[in-house]
Each structure stands twice: as C-alpha cells, then as structure tokens.
Steps between C-alpha positions, in 0.01 A plus 500: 500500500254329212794231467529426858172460553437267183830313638336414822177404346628291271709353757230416701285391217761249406580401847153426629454190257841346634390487821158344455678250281679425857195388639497179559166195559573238760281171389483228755425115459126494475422847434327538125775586238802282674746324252814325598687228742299289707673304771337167479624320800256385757187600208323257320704343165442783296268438160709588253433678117800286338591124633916597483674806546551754247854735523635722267879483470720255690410361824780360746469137595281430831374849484145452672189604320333827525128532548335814357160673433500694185244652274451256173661765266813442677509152508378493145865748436689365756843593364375868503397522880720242694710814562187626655486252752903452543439124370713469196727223530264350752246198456182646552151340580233711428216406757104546396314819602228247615776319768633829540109697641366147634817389739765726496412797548230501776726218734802766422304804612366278808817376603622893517242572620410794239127567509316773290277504755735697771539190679171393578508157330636329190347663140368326228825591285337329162197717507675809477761310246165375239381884527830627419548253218162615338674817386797286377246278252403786320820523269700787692887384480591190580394499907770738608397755721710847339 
C-alpha cells in the first residue's frame, strides 16, 4: 500500500511541473516585453539599428527583408537566436526601440483599435513602455521578459 501511495505521489509530483511548463504568455505588438516581426507597410520608414541587412546562412535571391524588434543581446549573437525568431536564412532589419515606442506601436494599437483603457480612448502606450523599461536598465537579463 506504502508503494502505491509513493507511486501516485511521485507521479503527481513529477507531473505537476510538466503541465505548468505548458503554460503559455501571449505578447502583443505594443504591450511591454514584445520581440519579433513587425509588418512595416503603411508605417513610417522604419529607423533602423544597422544600415543593410544582416542573415545568417544563405538567403535566396529577391527574398524581401525582414523587419524585427529584438533585445540587443540577440542582435549582438545573432547566429544564436535567429532560430528564435524563425529568421535564419532571411535578411533582417533590426528597427530602433525608439521608432519602435514613438510610431509603431501606438498607430498599430490605434489602428486595432486595442486600448488598455477598455475602450474608452487611445493610451499613452510609451508611458507604460519607459516604466517598464526602468526595470530593464537595472542589469536583469538582457530585456527578455522570462
């Protein structure tokens, strides 16, 4: 009966783990924390980090340019966190967080029409955004959100 029990248990001790490891964060554009494509078209040209593309591995002829927001510690090791951002073998603009808080972001929310404000009126997106980066300044990681 002892070795049932401790079966179970152990069971669920090893279980419960796996299935918080299921849980999963859902970051949109303009929310603090939010790395990855940006659809450019109809935005403002995009102030970029690097004047030409960077790509890791071979990129087909003609293939259009990606535009990405990414913490500096992965543009800094690019060739370790393309993967990250399915973007190996692509040319890849990184675009300034600056561009990114200042235009993108707020006309992207506005044009969905996402308000943290349940709907009462546009939000101040780059408030919230400096606040949030405070915490980022102060040397924890490398601006990822974990």
């Amino acid at each position: 009966m002892k070795k049932a029990v401790l079966a179970i248990a152990l069971v669920a001790a090893l279980s419960t783990p796996a299935l918080a490891a299921e849980v999963g964060v859902s970051v949109t554009i303009g929310q603090p924390g939010f790395y990855g494509r940006l659809d450019i078209g109809g935005f403002p040209p995009p102030q970029l980090i690097y004047d030409s593309p960077r790509y890791i591995g071979r990129v087909p002829p003609g293939r259009p340019p990606v535009y990405l927001r990414v913490p500096p510690g992965h543009i800094k090791h690019w060739d370790k966190h393309c993967r990250e951002y399915n973007a190996c073998g692509e040319p890849v603009f990184f675009v300034k967080d600056d561009w990114y808080h200042r235009e993108y972001a707020p006309r992207y929310q506005d044009r969905r029409g996402d308000y943290r404000d349940n709907g009462t009126g546009p939000h101040d997106y780059r408030q919230d955004e400096r606040h949030d980066n405070r915490e980022h300044d102060k040397g924890h990681g490398h601006g990822r959100d974990h």
